[in-house]
C-alpha positions in Angstrom: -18.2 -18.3 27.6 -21.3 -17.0 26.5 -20.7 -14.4 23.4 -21.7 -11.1 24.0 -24.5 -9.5 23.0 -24.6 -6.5 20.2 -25.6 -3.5 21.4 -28.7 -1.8 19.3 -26.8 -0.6 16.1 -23.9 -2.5 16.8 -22.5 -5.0 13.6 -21.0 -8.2 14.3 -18.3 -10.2 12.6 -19.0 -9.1 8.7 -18.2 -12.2 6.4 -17.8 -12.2 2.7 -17.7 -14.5 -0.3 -17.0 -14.5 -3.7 -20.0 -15.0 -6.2 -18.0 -14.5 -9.7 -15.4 -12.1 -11.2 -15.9 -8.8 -9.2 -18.4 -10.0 -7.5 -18.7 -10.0 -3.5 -21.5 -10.3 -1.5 -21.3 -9.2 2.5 -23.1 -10.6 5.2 -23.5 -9.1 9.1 -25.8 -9.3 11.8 -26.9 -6.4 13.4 -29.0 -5.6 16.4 -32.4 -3.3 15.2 -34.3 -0.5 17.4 -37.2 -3.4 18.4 -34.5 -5.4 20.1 -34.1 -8.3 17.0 -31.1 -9.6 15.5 -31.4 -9.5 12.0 -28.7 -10.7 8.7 -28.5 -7.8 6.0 -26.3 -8.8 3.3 -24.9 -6.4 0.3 -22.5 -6.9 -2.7 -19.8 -5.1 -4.3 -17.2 -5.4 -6.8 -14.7 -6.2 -4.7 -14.6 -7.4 -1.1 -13.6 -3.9 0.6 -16.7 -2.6 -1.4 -19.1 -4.8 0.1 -17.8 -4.7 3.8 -18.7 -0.6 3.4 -22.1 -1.3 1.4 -23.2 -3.9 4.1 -22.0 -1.6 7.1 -24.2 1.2 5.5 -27.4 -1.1 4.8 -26.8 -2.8 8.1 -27.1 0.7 10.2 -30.0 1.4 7.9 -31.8 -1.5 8.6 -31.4 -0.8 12.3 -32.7 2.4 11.9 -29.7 4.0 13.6 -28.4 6.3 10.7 -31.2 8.5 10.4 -31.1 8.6 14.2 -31.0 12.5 15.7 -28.3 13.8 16.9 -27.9 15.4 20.7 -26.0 16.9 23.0 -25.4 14.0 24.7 -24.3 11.9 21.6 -20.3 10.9 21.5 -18.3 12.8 19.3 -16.8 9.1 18.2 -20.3 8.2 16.9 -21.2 11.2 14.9 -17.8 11.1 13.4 -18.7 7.9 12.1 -22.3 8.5 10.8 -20.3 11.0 9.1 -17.2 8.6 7.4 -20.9 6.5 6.5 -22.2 9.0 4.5 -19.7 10.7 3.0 -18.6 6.8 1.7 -22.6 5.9 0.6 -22.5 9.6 -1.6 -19.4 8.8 -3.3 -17.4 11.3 -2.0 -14.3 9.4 -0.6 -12.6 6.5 -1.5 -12.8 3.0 0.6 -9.0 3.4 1.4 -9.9 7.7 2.5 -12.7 5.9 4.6 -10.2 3.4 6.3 -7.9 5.7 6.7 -10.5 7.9 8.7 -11.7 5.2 11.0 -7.9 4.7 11.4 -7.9 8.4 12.5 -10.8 8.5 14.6 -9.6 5.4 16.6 -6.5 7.3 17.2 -8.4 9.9 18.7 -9.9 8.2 21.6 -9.9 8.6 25.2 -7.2 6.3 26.2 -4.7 8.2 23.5 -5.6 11.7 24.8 -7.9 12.6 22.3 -11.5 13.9 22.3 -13.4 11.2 20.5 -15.1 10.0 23.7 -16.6 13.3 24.7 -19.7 13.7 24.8 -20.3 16.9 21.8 -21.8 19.4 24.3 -18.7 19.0 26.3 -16.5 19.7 23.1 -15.8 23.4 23.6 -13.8 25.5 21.2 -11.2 25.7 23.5 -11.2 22.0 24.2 -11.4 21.0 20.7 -8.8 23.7 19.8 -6.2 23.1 22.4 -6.3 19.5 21.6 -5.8 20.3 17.7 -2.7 22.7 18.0 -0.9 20.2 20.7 -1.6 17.1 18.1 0.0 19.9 15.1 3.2 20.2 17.2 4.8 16.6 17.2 2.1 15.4 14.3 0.9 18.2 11.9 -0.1 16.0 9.2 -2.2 13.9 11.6 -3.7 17.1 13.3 -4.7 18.5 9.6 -6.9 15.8 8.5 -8.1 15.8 12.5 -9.5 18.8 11.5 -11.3 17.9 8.8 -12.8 15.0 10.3 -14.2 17.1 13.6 -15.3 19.9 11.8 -17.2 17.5 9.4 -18.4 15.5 12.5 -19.8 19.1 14.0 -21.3 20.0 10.3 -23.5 16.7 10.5 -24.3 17.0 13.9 -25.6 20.7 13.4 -27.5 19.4 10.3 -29.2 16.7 12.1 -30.7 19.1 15.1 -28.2 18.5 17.7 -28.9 21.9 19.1 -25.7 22.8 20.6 -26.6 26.0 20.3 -22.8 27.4 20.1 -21.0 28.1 16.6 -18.1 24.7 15.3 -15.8 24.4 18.0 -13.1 24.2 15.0 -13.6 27.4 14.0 -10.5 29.2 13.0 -8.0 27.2 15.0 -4.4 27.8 13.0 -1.8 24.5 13.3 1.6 24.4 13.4 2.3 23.4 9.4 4.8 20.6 8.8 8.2 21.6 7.5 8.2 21.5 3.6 11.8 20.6 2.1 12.6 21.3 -1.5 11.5 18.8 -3.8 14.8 16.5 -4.0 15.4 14.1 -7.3 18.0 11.3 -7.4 20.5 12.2 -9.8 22.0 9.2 -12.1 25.0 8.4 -10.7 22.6 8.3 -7.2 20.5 5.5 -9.4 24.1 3.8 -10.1 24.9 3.3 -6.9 21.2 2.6 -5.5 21.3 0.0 -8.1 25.0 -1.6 -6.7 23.1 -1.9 -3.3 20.3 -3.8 -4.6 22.6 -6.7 -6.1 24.6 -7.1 -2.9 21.5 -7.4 -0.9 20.1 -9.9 -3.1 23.2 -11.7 -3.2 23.5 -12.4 0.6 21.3 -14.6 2.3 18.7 -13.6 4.8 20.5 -14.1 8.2 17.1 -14.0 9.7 15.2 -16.5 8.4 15.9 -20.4 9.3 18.5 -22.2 7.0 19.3 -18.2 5.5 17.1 -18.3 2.4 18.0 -16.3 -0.5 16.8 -12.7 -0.8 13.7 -11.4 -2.5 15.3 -11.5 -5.9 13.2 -8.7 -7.1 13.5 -5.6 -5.7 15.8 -4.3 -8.7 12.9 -5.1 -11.4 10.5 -3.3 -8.8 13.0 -0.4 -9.2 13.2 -0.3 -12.7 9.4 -0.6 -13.3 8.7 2.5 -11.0 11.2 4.8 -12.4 9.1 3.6 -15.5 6.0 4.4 -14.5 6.6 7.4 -11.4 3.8 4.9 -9.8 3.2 4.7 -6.3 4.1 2.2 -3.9 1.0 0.8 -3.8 0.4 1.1 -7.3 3.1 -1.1 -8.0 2.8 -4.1 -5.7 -0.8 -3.9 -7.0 0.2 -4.3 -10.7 -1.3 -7.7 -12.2 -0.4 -9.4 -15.5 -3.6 -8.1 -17.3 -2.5 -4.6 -16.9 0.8 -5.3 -18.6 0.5 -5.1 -22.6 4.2 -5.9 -24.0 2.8 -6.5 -27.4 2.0 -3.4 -28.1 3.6 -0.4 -29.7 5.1 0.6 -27.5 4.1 -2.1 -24.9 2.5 -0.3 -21.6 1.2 -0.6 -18.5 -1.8 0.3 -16.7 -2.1 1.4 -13.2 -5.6 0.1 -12.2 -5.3 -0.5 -8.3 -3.5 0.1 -5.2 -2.9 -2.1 -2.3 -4.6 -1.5 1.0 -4.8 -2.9 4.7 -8.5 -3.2 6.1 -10.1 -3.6 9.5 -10.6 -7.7 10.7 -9.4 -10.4 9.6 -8.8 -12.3 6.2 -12.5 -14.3 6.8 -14.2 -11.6 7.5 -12.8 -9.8 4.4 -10.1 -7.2 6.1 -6.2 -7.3 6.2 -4.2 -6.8 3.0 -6.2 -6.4 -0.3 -6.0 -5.3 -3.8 -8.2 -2.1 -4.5 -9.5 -2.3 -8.3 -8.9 1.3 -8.1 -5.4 3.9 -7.8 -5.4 6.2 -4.8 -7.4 8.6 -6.8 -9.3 9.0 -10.1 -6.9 10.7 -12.0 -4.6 8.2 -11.2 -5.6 5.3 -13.1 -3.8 5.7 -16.8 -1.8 4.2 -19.1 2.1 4.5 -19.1 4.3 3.8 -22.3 7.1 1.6 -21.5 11.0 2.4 -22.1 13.1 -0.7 -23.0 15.1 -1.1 -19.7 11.0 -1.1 -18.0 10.0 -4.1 -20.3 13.3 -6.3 -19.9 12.5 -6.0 -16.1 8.9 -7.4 -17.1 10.2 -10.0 -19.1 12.7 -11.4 -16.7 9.5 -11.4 -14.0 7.2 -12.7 -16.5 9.7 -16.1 -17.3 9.9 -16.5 -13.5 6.3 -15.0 -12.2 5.4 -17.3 -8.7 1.5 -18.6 -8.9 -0.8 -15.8 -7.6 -4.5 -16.1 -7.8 -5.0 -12.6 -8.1 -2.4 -12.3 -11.0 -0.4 -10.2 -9.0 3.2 -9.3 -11.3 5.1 -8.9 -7.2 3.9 -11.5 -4.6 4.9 -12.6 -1.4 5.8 -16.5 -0.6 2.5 -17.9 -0.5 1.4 -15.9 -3.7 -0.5 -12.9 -2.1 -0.2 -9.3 -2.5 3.2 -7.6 -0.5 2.9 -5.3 2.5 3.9 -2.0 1.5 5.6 -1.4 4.9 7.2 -5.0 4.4 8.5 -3.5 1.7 10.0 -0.3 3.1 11.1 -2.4 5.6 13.5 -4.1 3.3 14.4 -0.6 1.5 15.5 0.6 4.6 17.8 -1.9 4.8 19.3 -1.5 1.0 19.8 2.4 1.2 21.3 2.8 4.5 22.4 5.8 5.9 24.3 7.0 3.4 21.2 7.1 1.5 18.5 7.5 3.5 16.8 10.5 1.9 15.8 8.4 -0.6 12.3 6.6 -0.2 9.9 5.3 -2.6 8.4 9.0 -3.2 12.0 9.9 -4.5 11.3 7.8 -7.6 8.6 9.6 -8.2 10.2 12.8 -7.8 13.0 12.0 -10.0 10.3 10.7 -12.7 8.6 13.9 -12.1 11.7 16.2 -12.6 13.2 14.5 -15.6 10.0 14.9 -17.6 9.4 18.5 -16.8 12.7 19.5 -17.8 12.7 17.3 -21.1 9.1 18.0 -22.3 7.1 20.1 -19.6 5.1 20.3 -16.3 1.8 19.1 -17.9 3.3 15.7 -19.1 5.1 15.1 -15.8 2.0 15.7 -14.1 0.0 13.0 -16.3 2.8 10.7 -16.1 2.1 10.7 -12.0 -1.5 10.3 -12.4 -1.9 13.8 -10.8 -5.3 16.0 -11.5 -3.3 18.9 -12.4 0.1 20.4 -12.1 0.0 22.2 -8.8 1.0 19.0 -6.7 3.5 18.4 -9.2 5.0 21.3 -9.2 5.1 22.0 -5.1 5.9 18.6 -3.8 7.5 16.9 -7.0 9.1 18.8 -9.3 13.4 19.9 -8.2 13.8 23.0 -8.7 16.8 23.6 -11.2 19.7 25.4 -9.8 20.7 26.6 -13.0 18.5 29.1 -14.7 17.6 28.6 -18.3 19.5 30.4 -20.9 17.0 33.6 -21.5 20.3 35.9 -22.6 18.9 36.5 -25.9 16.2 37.9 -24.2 17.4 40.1 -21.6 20.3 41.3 -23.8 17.3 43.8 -24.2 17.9 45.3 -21.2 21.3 46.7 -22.3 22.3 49.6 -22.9 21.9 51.4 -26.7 23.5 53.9 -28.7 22.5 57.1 -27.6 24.7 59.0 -29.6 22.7 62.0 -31.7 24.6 61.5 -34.5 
């Protein structure tokens, strides 16, 4: 069957290959305003990198980025002229950029959604109605929906679309999620977390042929991020070079995270390892307690080949899927456990330094920008109220006696 042809502005299949250490060049084809086919190729220092500079240079070289904007232009395409630019000025991440096309797929047509409209058709109460129905069942979703339309409208009115009406966003107030307290694992919670890893990893996996043994390492991977307070990601995206245990104290680095992108494994997509943390403030050095580098050392006398030099890897020596791995956490906490997830490592991380040394270091230790995050979404709260008697025995009563 003949392959169909690209649409003007539309990218084919992107394709990437290595040329050296951090080095990735990106190739596409893409259909230009005078009707050609034409390659445009762009590098990057890692192969997510280069998908996103090609994209960019691709839609250039069609001449479809600087294109006006009209009434009549889909919501869906604005919204990604906008993810394109706000990626080509540095202002969000590859994995933020993902995770917006991720968002903006979910807001198609066939899932209810408004990304198909056409923008003169995206009233306020359209836009708005749609918004506060997503905040009910999905708050979190419908909060960076927001964003996303209202910075779709903001380009749209900066390129002359002439809609001649003010941002259908406008005020529009959500439903908020439901915050719950901050809520660390205690030790003896730790103790028994621990108990459930070794019986898991000492059955065999009824659900793969012959009943293999269990992923051996799921203890060490606890250890290392009660170590650290690091991020799931963060973790499975740990390699060898950013472990130092000759040092004093030995450390680790948190350099990366691991992310899922668009296509498939030729064209450069599915799981790969960012050469950056979630955010900027997030890539630091950690100093190691002892329990931290004995984990290491009993991964580092059995570490699996890995071209990446990953310090976790799956069975054919790639990077591990982060849900693949709450997966099997699910399984190990059970219900009796089940309010603890990854993110309650970092809490308890987060709680124990605050209340041994302060807010600021527990922050740093998180790879957080500043404390207010810490403090609202990390930190437990203690129940019992510091001993300030020495300083409110001021508020007693005195002699009053004249004398």
């Amino acid at each position: 069957m003949a392959r169909r042809r690209l649409r003007v502005g539309e990218l084919g299949e992107v394709r990437v290959r290595q040329l050296g250490p951090r080095s990735y060049r990106a190739y596409v084809n893409v259909r230009c305003r005078d009707d050609q086919l034409r390659q445009v190729q762009a590098d990057g220092e890692s192969v997510e990198k280069a998908r996103a500079a090609v994209r960019i240079a691709a839609k250039r070289r069609a001449g479809v980025i600087e294109d006006g904007i009209g009434p009549q232009t889909k919501l869906s395409k604005v919204i990604d002229l906008w993810i394109d630019g706000k990626l080509e000025a540095g202002e969000i991440a590859v994995q933020t950029a993902e995770t917006y096309r991720a968002d903006a797929r979910a807001m198609s047509g066939d899932k209810g959604g408004i990304a198909d409209m056409r923008l003169e058709d995206c009233t306020a109460e359209i836009v708005q109605t749609w918004l506060k129905d997503v905040s009910t069942s999905r708050p979190g979703l419908a909060k960076r929906f927001k964003v996303i339309v209202r910075g779709a409208f903001a380009l749209a009115d900066e390129r002359g679309a002439n809609l001649d009406r003010p941002d259908p966003v406008g005020q529009v107030r959500l439903t908020r999620s439901k915050r719950t307290a901050p809520r660390a694992a205690t030790l003896d919670d730790l103790q028994a977390i621990r108990r459930r890893i070794a019986a898991w990893q000492a059955s065999e996996d009824r659900t793969s042929r012959g009943g293999r043994p269990r992923w051996q390492h799921t203890g060490h991977a606890l250890d290392i991020m009660l170590a650290t307070g690091c991020r799931i990601g963060e973790l499975l995206a740990l390699t060898w070079d950013d472990v130092d245990l000759t040092s004093t104290p030995p450390t680790v680095t948190v350099s990366g995270t691991i992310i899922r992108l668009e296509g498939t494994k030729a064209e450069g997509g599915g799981l790969v390892r960012q050469p950056t943390p979630k955010t900027a403030s997030g890539y630091r050095t950690v100093a190691l307690p002892r329990f931290a580098v004995d984990a290491l050392m009993a991964l580092k006398v059995n570490a699996p080949r890995s071209d990446q030099n990953l310090v976790f890897v799956n069975a054919v020596g790639g990077p591990i899927d982060p849900h693949n791995w709450r997966r099997r956490w699910r399984e190990i906490r059970g219900d009796e456990y089940a309010w603890i997830t990854p993110h309650t490592f970092r809490r308890t991380v987060a709680t124990l330094v605050d209340r041994e040394v302060d807010v600021e270091s527990a922050a740093a230790v998180l790879g957080h920008s500043g404390t207010a995050v810490t403090k609202k979404h990390y930190v437990e709260r203690a129940s019992v109220a510091p001993d300030m008697s020495l300083v409110l025995d001021q508020l007693g009563p005195r002699d009053v006696s004249t004398g």
